[in-house]
C-alpha positions in Angstrom: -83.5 4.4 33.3 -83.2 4.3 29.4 -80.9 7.1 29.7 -78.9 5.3 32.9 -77.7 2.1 31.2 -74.7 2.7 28.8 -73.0 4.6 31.4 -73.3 2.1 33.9 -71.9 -0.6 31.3 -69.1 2.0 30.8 -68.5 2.6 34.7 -68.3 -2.1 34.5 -66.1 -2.3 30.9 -64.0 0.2 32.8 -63.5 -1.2 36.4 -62.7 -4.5 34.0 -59.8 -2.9 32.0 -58.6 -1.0 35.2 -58.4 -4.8 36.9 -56.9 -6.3 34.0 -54.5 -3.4 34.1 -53.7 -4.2 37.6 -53.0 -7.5 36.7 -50.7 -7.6 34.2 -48.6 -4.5 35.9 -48.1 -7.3 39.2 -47.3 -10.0 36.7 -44.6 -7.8 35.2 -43.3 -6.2 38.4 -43.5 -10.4 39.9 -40.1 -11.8 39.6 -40.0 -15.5 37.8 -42.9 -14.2 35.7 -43.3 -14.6 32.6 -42.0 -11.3 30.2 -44.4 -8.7 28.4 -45.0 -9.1 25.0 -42.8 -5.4 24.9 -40.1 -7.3 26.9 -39.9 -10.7 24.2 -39.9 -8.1 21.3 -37.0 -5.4 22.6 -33.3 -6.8 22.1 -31.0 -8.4 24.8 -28.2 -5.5 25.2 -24.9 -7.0 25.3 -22.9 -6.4 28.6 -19.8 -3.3 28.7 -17.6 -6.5 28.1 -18.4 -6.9 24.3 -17.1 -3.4 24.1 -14.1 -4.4 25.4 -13.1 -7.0 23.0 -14.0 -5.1 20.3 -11.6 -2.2 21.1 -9.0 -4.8 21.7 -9.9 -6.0 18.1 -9.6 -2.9 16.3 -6.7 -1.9 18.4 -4.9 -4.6 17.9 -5.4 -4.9 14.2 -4.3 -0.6 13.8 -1.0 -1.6 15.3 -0.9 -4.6 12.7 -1.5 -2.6 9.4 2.0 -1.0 9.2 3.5 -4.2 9.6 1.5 -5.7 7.0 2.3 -3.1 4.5 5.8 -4.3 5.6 5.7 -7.7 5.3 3.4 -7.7 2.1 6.0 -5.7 0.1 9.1 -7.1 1.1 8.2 -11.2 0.7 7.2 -10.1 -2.7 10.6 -8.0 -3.5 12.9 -9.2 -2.0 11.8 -13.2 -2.3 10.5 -12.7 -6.2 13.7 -11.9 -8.7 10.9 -10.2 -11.1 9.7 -8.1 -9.3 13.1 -6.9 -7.8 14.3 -6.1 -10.9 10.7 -4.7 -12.3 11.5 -2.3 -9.0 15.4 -1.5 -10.0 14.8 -1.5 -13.9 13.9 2.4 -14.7 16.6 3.7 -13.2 19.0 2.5 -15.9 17.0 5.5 -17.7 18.3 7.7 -14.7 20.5 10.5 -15.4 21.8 10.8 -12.0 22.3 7.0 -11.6 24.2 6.8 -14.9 26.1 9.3 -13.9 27.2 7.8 -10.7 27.5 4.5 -12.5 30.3 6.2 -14.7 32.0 7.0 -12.3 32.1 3.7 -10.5 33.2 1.6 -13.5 35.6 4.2 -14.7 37.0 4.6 -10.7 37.0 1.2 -11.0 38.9 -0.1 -13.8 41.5 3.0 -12.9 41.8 1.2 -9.7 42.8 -2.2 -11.0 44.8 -1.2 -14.5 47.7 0.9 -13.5 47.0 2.9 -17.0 50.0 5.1 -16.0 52.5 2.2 -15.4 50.7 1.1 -19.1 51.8 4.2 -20.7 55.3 4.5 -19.0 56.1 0.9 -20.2 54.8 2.0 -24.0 57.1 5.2 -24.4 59.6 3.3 -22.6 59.5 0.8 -24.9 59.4 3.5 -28.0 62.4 5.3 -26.5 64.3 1.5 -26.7 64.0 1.6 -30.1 66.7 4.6 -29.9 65.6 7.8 -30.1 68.4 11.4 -29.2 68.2 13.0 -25.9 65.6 15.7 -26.7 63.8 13.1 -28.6 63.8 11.2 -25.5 63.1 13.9 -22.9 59.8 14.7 -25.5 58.2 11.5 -24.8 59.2 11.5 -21.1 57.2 15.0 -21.1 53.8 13.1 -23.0 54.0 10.2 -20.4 51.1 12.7 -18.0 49.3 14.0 -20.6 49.3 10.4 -22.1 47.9 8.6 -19.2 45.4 11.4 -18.8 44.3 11.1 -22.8 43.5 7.5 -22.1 41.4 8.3 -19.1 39.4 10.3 -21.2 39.3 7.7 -23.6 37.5 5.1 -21.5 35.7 7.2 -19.5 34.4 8.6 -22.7 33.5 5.2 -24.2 31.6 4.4 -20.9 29.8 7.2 -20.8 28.5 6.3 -24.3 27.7 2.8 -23.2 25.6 3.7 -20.1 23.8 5.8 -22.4 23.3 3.6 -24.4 20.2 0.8 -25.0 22.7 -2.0 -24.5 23.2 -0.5 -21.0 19.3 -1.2 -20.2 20.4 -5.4 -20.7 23.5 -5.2 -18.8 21.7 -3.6 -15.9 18.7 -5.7 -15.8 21.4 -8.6 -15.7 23.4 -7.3 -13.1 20.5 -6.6 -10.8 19.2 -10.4 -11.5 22.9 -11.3 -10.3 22.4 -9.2 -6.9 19.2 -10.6 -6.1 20.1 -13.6 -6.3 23.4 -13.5 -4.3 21.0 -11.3 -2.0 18.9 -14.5 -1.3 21.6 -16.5 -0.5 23.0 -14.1 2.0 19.5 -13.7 3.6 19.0 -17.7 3.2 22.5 -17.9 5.2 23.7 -19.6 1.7 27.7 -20.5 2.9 28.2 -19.6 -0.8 27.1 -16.3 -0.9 29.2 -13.6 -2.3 28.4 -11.5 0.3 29.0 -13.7 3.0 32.9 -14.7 1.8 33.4 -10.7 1.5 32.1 -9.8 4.9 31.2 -6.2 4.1 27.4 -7.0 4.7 26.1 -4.9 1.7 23.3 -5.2 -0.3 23.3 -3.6 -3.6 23.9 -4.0 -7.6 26.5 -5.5 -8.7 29.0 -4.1 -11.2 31.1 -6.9 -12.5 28.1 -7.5 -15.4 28.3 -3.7 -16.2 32.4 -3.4 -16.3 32.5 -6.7 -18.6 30.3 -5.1 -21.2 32.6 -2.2 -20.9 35.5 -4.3 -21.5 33.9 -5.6 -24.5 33.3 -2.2 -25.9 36.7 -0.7 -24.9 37.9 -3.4 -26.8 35.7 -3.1 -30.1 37.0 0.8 -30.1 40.7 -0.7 -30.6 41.8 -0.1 -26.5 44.0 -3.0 -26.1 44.4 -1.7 -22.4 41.4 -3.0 -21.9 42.6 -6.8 -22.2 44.0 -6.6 -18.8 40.8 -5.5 -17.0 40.4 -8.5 -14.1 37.0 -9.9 -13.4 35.2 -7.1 -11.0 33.4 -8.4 -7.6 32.3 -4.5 -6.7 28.9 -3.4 -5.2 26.6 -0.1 -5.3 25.7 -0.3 -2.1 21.9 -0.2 -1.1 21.6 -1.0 2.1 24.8 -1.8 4.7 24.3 -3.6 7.7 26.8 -4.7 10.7 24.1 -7.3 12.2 23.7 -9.6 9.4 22.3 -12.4 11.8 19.8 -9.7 12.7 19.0 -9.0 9.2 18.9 -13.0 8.0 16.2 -13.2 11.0 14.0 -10.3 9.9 14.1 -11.8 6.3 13.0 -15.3 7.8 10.1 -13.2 9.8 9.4 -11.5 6.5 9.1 -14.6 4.2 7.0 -16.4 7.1 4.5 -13.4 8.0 4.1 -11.7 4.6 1.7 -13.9 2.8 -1.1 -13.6 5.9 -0.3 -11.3 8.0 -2.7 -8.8 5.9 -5.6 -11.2 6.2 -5.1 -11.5 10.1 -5.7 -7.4 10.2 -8.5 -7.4 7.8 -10.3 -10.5 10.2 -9.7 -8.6 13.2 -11.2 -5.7 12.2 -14.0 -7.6 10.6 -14.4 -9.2 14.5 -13.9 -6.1 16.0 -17.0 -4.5 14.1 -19.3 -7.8 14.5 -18.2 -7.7 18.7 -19.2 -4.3 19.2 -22.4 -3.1 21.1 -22.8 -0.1 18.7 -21.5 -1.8 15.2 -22.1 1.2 13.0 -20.0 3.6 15.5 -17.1 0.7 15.7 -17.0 0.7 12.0 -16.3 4.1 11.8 -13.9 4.3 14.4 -11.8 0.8 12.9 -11.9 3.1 9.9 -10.5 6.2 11.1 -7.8 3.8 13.2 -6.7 1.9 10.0 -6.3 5.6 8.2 -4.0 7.1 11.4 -2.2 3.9 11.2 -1.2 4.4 7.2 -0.4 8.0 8.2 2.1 6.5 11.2 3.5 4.4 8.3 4.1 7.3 6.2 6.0 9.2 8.4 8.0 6.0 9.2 9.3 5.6 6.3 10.1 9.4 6.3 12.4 8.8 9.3 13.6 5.7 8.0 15.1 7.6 5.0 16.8 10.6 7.2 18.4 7.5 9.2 19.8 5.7 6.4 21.3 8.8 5.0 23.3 9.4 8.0 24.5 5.2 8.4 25.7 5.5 4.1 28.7 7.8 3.9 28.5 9.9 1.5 31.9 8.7 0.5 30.5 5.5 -0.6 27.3 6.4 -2.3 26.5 10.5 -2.7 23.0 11.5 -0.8 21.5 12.0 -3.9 21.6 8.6 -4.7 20.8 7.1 -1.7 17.6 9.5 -1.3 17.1 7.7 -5.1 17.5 3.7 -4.5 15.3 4.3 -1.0 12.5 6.5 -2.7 13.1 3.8 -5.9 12.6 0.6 -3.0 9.8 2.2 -0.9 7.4 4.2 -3.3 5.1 0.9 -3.3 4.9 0.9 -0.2 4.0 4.7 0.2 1.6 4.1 -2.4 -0.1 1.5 -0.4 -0.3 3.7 3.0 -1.6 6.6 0.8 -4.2 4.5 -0.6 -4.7 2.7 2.7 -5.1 6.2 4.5 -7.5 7.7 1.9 -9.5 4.4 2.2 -9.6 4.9 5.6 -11.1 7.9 5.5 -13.7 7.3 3.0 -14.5 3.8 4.6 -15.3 6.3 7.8 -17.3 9.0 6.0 -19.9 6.4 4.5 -20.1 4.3 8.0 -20.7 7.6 9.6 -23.5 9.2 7.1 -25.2 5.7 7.0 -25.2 5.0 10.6 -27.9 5.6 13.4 -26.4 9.4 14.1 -28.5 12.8 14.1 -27.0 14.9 11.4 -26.5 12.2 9.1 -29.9 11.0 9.7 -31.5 14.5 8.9 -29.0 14.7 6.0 -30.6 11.4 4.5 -34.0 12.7 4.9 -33.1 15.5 3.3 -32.1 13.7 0.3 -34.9 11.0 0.6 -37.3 14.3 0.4 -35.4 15.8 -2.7 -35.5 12.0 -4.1 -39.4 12.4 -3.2 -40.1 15.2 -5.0 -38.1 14.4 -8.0 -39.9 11.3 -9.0 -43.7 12.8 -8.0 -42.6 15.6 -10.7 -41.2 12.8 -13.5 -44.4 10.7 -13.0 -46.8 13.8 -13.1 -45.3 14.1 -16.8 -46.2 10.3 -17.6 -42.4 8.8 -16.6 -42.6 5.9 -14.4 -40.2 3.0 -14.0 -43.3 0.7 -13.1 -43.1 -2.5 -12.0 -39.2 -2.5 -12.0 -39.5 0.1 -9.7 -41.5 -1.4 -7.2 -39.4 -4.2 -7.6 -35.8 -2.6 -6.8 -37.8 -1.2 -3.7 -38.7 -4.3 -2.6 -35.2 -5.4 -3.2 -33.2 -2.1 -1.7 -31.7 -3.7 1.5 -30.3 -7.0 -1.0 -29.0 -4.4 -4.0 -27.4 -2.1 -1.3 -25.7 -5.1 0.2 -24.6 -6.7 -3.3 -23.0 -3.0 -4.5 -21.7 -2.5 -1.3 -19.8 -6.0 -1.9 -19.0 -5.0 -5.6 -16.6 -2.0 -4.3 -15.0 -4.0 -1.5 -14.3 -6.5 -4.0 -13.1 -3.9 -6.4 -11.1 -2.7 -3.4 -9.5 -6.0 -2.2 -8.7 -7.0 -5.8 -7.1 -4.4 -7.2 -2.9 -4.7 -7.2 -1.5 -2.2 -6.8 -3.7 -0.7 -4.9 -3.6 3.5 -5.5 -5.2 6.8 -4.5 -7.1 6.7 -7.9 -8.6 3.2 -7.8 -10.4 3.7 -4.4 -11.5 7.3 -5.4 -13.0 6.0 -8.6 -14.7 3.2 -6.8 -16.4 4.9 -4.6 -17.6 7.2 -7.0 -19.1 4.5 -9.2 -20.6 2.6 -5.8 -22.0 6.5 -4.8 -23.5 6.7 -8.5 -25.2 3.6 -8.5 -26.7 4.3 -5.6 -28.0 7.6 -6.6 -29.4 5.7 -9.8 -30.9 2.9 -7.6 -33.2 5.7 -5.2 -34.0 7.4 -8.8 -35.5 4.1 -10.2 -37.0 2.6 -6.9 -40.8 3.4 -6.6 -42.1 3.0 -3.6 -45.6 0.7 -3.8 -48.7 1.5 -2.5 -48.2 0.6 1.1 -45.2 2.4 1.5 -46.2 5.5 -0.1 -50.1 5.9 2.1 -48.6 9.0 3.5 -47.4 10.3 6.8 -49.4 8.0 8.8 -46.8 5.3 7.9 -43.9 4.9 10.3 -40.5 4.3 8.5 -38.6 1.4 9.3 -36.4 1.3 11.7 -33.3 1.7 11.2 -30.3 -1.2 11.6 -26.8 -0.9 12.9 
């Protein structure tokens, strides 16, 4: 009987637990009842509906980012008359543009001196002063080669002045003069030069360049030069036969450019925080916002072959076009280069520190190696001590605060380039590195593999 009683308390503990089971199971299978502790500690999933929104989002703000590229760079060109010229400035150091601005000046003042009527009147007036018929019939015969020598003459003296660091001034001057008659024609100024001319053309204008050249002409003695008329001439830029269309894009432009960059970055910020799965929507905005840099790239790569074929090369040679665009638009390539690259690498880190299997067994491949590392530095007496434990404790804050450091860096940085976001990751990807080499796990973290790692957050 001795022998007989703790199994017949088992057989009565266990009947208990088995009705207690019972129990509960009908309390959670009961509708109206009250949840399982399992149920109260599991997360409400949010409906198919959330992931609707948050594609709309992300979508939405992918289309955006070209636009506010766009917008961005033109408010601040063609509304800022320093940064314009900043833009324009260089390419008074251009052989090809001072080459082409030669030729306009000198085509130019041909146009409006009749230098060979000059020179006709001068011999004329020589041959007055009574000269014999063979006399006479010699200075009819230099009359060509007369006009031709004074050609060269001016042309010559040009050429030295656009070569010249004078030239740098009188370009910078003549490009503050287009802007601002550039404004007024987009501001529908009744004023505007290019409004009482009609031709619709935006581009530098030449009258500060050919009154310098005047000036020099006449410091080398070439009295010609006096009659040289005020010059109202553009290098065309840009030509347009829709200037209401244009005056209404610029409006758009001034009005969208300041925030317009700020709506995409808060729609993607929504889109991520919306989503069922946050860490796969941030790599996915990521790899959107890239794809949308590289539509903007080849954008302005059609852009370019269009305007060559609406500029005649009778106005402005293809070479020069292909120069003012690439001149005009290289910030803005910059920025979609930078905004692709970004893109990219915004998607790489969201993917290797999300909730995925490869990246998951890649981190505990590193966490081992990390692991390993400091057991060996500690078995030879190195320890970071206290400050180690403490950065562990701390890890989830410090990755948080670095992680805001580089989008700072990121956000901050104007102009933005290819090198700036490369170098800031790196330093974000180092400090991290440095971080997991000082933390030291404390003593409850470290009691071995009966410890279950914490779960993971997206």
């Amino acid at each position: 009987m001795i022998e007989d009683q703790p199994d017949g308390d088992l057989r009565e503990r266990l009947a208990r637990l088995e009705a207690e089971n019972a129990a509960l199971r009908a309390r959670v299978q009961t509708p109206g009842s009250a949840a399982s502790p399992t149920e109260v500690v599991q997360p409400r999933r949010r409906g198919p509906w959330w992931t609707v929104l948050a594609t709309v989002l992300i979508v939405l703000a992918c289309l955006l980012a070209p636009f506010a590229v766009i917008t961005g760079w033109a408010k601040s060109t063609l509304t800022d008359t320093d940064t314009f010229v900043a833009t324009y400035a260089p390419l008074a150091h251009n052989p090809e543009v001072q080459g082409f601005v030669v030729d306009q000046v000198t085509t130019t003042i041909n146009d409006n001196v009749d230098l060979e009527q000059l020179t006709s009147d001068l011999i004329d007036g020589v041959k007055s002063l009574g000269t014999g018929p063979r006399a006479s019939a010699a200075l009819d015969a230099l009359k060509g080669p007369a006009t031709q020598g004074l050609q060269t003459v001016i042309r010559n003296v040009v050429t030295a002045f656009v070569g010249s660091d004078a030239f740098v001034q009188t370009w910078d001057r003549a490009l503050r003069l287009s802007h601002a008659q550039l404004v007024a024609t987009m501001s529908n100024d009744p004023n505007a030069l290019l409004t009482a001319q009609g031709n619709w053309t935006i581009g530098v204008q030449l009258g500060p360049i050919v009154e310098d050249v005047k000036a020099a002409l006449l410091a080398r003695g070439i009295s010609v030069a006096s009659r040289i008329p005020a010059i109202d001439k553009t290098i065309p830029i840009a030509q347009s036969d829709q200037l209401p269309t244009v005056q209404a894009g610029y409006k758009a432009i001034v009005a969208l450019g300041s925030w317009l960059v700020w709506l995409v970055v808060l729609l993607l910020a929504a889109g991520v925080l919306v989503a069922r799965r946050r860490s796969l929507a941030l790599v996915w905005s990521a790899v959107g916002l890239g794809l949308s840099m590289l539509l903007l790239l080849v954008g302005l790569r059609v852009a370019r072959a269009v305007l060559l074929t609406s500029v005649p090369p009778a106005i402005v040679p293809a070479n020069i076009t292909t120069l003012l665009y690439d001149t005009v638009t290289a910030a803005m390539k910059d920025t979609a280069v930078a905004g692709l690259v970004l893109g990219l690498a915004v998607a790489l880190v969201a993917w290797f520190a999300g909730p995925f299997g490869t990246p998951r067994r890649l981190r505990g491949v590193y966490a081992d190696g990390i692991a390993s590392l400091r057991t060996n530095v500690e078995g030879h007496g190195v320890t970071t001590g206290r400050v180690g434990e403490w950065v562990f404790a701390q890890r989830r804050v410090l990755h948080v605060i670095i992680a805001l450091a580089g989008a700072a860096a990121i956000i901050l940085l104007r102009p933005l380039s290819v090198a700036d976001i490369v170098w800031t990751l790196a330093i974000v990807v180092l400090a991290l590195i440095v971080m997991s080499l000082i933390e030291r796990p404390g003593p409850v973290a470290a009691q071995g593999p009966g410890m279950k790692p914490a779960p993971v957050q997206t």
